[in-house]
ZADRENNU-948873 format. One record per atom (N, C-alpha, C): y, x, z; residue in one letter. Coordinates in steps of 0.02 Angstrom, whole numbers, plus 50000, padded with zeros to 5 digits. Each point is the difference from the previous one (the first is absolute). Layout:
REM residues N
YXZa...
END
This chain:
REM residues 255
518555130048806x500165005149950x500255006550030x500465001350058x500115004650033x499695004250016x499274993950055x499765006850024x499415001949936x500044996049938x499365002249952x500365006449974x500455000249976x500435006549975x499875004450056x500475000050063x499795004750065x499325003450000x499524993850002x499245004649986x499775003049953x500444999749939x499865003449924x500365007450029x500675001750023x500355004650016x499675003450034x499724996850052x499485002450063x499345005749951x499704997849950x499395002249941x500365005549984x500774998849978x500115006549973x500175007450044x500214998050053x500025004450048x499515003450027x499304997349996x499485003050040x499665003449930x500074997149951x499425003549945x500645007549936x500534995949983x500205003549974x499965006649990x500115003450064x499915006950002x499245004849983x499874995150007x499145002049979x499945000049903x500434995449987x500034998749930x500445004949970x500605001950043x500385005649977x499725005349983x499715002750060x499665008450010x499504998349951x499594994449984x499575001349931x500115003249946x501104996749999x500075003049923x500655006850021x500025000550048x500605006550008x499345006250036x499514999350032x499825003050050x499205003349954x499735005350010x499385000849994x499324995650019x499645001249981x499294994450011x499965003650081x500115005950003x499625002550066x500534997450044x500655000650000x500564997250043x499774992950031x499744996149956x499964993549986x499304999250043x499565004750002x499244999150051x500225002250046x500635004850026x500035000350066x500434995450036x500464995449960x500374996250031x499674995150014x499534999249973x499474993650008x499524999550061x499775006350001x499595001450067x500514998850059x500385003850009x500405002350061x500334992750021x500164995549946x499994992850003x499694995450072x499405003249974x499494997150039x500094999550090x500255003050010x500085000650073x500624995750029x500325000149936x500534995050032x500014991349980x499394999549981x499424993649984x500064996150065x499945007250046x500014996350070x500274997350039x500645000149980x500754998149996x500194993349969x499665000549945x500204995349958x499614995350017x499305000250024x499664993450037x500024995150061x500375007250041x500294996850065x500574993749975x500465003449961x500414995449982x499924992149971x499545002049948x499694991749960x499704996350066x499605003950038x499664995750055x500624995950056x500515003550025x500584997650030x500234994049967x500265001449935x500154995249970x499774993649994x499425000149978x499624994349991x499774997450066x500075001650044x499914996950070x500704998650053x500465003149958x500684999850048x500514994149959x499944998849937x500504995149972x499774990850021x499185000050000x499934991150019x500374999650062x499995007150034x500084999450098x500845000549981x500375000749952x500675001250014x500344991649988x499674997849935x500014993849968x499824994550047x499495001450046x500004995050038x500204999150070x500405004850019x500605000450041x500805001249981x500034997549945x500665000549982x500434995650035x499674995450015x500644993150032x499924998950088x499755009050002x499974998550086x500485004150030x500414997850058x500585003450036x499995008449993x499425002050028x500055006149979x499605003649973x500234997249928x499485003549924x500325005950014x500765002050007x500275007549959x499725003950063x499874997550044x500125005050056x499225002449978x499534995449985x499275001149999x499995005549928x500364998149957x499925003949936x500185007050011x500625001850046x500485006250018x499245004750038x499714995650058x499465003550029x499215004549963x499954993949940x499615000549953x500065007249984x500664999549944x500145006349991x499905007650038x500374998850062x499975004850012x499365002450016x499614998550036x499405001150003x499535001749937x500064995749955x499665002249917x500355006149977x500735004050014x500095006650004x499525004850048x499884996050033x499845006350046x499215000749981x499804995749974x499295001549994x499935005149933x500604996949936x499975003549967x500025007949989x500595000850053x500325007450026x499315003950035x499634997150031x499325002450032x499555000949926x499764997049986x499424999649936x500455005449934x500775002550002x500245003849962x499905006350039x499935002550065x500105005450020x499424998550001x499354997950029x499105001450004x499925001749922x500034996849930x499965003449964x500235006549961x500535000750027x500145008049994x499595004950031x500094998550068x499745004150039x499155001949995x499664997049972x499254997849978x499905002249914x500645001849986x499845001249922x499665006549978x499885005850049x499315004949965x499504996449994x499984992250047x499134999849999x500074994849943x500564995449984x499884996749955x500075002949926x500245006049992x500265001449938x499035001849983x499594997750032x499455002049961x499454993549982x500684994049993x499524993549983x500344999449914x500455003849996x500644999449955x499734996849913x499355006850008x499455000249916x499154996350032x499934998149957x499114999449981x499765006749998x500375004449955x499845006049966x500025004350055x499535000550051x500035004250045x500025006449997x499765002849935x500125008849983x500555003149987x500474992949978x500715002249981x500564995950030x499924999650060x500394995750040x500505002250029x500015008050012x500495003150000x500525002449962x499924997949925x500284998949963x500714995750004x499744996250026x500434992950013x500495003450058x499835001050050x500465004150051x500835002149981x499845001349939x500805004050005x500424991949977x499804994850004x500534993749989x500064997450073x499825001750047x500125000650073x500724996950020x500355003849974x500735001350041x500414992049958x499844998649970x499994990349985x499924996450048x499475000850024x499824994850062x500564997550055x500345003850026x500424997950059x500404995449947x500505001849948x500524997449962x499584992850000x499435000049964x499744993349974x499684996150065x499945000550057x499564998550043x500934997850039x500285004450011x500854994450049x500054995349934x500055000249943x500174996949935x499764992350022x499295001450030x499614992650002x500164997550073x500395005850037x500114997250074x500754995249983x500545001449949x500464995749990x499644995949974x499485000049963x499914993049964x499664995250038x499815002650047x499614993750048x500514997550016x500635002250030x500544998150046x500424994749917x499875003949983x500434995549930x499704991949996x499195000050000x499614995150001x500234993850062x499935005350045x500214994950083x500974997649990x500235001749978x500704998349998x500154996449945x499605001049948x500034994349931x500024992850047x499684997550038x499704993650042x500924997149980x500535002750012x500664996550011x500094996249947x499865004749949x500274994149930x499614993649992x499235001750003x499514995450011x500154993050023x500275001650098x500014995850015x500724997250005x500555001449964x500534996849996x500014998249907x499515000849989x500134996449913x500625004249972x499865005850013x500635002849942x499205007049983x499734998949953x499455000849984x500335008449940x500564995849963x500625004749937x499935006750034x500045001050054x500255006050044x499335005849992x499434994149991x499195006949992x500385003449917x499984993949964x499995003049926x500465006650014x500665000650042x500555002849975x499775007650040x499664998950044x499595005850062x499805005149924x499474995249986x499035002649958x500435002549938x500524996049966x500265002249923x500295006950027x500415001050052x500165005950024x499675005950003x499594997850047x499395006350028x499585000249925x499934995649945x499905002549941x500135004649948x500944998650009x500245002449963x499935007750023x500105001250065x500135007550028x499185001749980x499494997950015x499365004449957x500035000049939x500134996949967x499965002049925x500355004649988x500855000450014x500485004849984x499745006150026x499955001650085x499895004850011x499275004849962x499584996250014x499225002549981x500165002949928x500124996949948x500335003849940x500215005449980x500465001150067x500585004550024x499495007550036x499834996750054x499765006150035x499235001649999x499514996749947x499375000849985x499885006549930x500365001449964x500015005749973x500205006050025x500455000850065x500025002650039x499535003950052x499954995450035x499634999650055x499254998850015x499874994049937x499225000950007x500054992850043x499165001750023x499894993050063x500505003250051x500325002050030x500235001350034x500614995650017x500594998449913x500264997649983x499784991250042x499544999949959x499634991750005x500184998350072x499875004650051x499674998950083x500885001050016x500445003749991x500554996950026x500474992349956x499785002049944x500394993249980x499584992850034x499415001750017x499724994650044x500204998050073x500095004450014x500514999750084x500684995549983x500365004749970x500354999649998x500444991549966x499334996349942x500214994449987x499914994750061x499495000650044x499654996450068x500525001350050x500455005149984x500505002350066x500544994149980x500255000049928x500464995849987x500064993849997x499304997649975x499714992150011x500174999050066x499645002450059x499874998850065x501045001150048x500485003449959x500634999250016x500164994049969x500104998949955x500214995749964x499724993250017x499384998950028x499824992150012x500395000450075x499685005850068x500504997950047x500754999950015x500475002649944x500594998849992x500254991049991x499514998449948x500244993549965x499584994150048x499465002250047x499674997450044x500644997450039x500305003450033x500235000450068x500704997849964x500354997149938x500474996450003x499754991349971x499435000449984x499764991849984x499654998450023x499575003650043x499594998350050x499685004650053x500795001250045x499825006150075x499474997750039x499685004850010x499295001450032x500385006650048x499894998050068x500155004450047x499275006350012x499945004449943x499585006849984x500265005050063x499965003150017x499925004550077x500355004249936x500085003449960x500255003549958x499835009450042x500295000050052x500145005050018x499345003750020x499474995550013x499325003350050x499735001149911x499874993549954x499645002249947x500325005949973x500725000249977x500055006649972x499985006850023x499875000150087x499915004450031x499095001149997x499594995549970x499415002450015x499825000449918x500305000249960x500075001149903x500305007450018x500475002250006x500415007950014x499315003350044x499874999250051x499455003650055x499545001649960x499404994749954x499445000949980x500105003249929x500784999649985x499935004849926x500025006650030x500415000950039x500025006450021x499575006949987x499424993650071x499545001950022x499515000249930x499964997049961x499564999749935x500105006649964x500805001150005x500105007449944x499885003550033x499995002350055x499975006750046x499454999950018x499454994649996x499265002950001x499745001949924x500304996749968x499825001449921x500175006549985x500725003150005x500135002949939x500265006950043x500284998450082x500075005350051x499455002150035x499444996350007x499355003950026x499474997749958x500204999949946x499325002149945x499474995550001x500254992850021x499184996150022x499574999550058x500285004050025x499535002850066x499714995150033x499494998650004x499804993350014x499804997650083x500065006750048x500295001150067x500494997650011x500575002749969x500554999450014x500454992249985x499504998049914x500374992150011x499744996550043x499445001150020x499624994650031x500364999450085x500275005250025x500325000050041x500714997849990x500255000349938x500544996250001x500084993549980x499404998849976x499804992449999x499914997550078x499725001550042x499855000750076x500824997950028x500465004449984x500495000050031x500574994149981x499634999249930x500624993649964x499794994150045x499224999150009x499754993450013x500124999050074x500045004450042x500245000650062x500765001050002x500515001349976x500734996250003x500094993849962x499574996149969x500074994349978x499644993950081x499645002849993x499734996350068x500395000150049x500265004950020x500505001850032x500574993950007x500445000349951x500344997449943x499904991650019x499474997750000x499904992749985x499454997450061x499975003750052x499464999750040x500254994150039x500654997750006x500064994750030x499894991849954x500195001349911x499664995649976x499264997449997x499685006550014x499185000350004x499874995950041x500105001350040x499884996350046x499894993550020x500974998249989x499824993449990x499474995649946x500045001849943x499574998949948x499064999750031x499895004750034x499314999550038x499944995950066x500514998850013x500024993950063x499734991649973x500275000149947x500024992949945x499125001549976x
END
């Protein structure tokens, strides 16, 4: 029953806002939030695919000496790929903002819902991490703890979106989406790490979450897209991460 509620909460979080801006937002608001969507599809698939291939592998090392240490590694690494695939799609977004419409004559149209993307695209980088850290309740049978996450991160979309969609527009939508995935993803590793500590590197993942937002806004919104310029700072993220972990690499390719 927990996690069936949790996954009902989960429905309302991802669609709501779409249902909001139907009835606070213009029809045209509502076609550009939809398109510009699209790119962070790509985001959202990486994630379902992790998932569904990372929970049998968590479940069926739960009762081995070192599950947490294996789960802590997991993680970090499933940040970092995420943090990569969040800065390549930024940095790549002139060329993608032109898969956005069908309607190829008016596809530039869609363009000005642009500045959504980063908000909603880290939005889905907490929620992967939210996904990979849910595993605690799972596997210690305190299952209560999803409902109390999902009713949460519910309640804050409904309230807010309400709130700041007559306002703001889609615009509204794309931070209250971050921003509920920011709180889910605190809130499970808070209550993680007193019923069931998982030794998380904490310091390298949130140092490579801070780096790639950074780097996400300041190619976005300080150099205009420039698609030189992210791509080189995509270049430079993926080379201090390597950097960074070149001695785990390693070992990992020895095996």
């Amino acid at each position: 029953w927990p996690i069936l509620i949790a996954n009902l909460s989960f429905i309302v979080n991802e669609n709501l806002d779409k249902i909001l801006l139907d009835k606070y937002a213009t029809e045209t608001q509502v076609g550009i939030y939809g398109a510009v969507c699209k790119i962070a599809i790509f985001m959202s698939i990486f994630n379902t695919a992790f998932r569904l291939g990372a929970e049998p592998f968590f479940f069926s090392h739960a009762k081995q000496e070192n599950a947490k240490t294996t789960y802590a590694n997991i993680l970090k690494y499933f940040v970092v790929a995420l943090t990569v695939l969040f800065v390549a799609l930024v940095a790549n977004i002139e060329i993608l903002k032109h898969f956005i419409s069908r309607d190829k004559a008016h596809v530039a149209e869609y363009w000005i819902g642009l500045p959504a993307v980063p908000y909603l695209l880290l939005g889905y980088v907490c929620l992967g991490i939210y996904m990979n850290l849910s595993i605690w309740y799972r596997l210690s049978d305190q299952t209560r703890f999803g409902l109390y996450i999902s009713v949460t991160g519910a309640i804050i979309t409904i309230v807010l979106n309400i709130v700041l969609i007559p306002k703001y527009s889609y615009m509204g939508s794309a931070w209250v989406s971050m921003l509920t995935y920011f709180v889910m993803m605190v809130f499970s590793y808070v209550l993680g790490q007193k019923y069931y500590p998982i030794p998380y590197n904490l310091k390298k993942i949130s140092a490579y979450l801070v780096g790639s937002s950074i780097i996400v806004f300041c190619s976005f919104f300080l150099f205009n897209r420039n698609i030189y310029i992210g791509n080189a700072m995509l270049i430079g993220f993926v080379a201090i991460v390597f950097y960074f972990e070149k001695n785990e690499l390693r070992k990992v390719l020895k095996r």
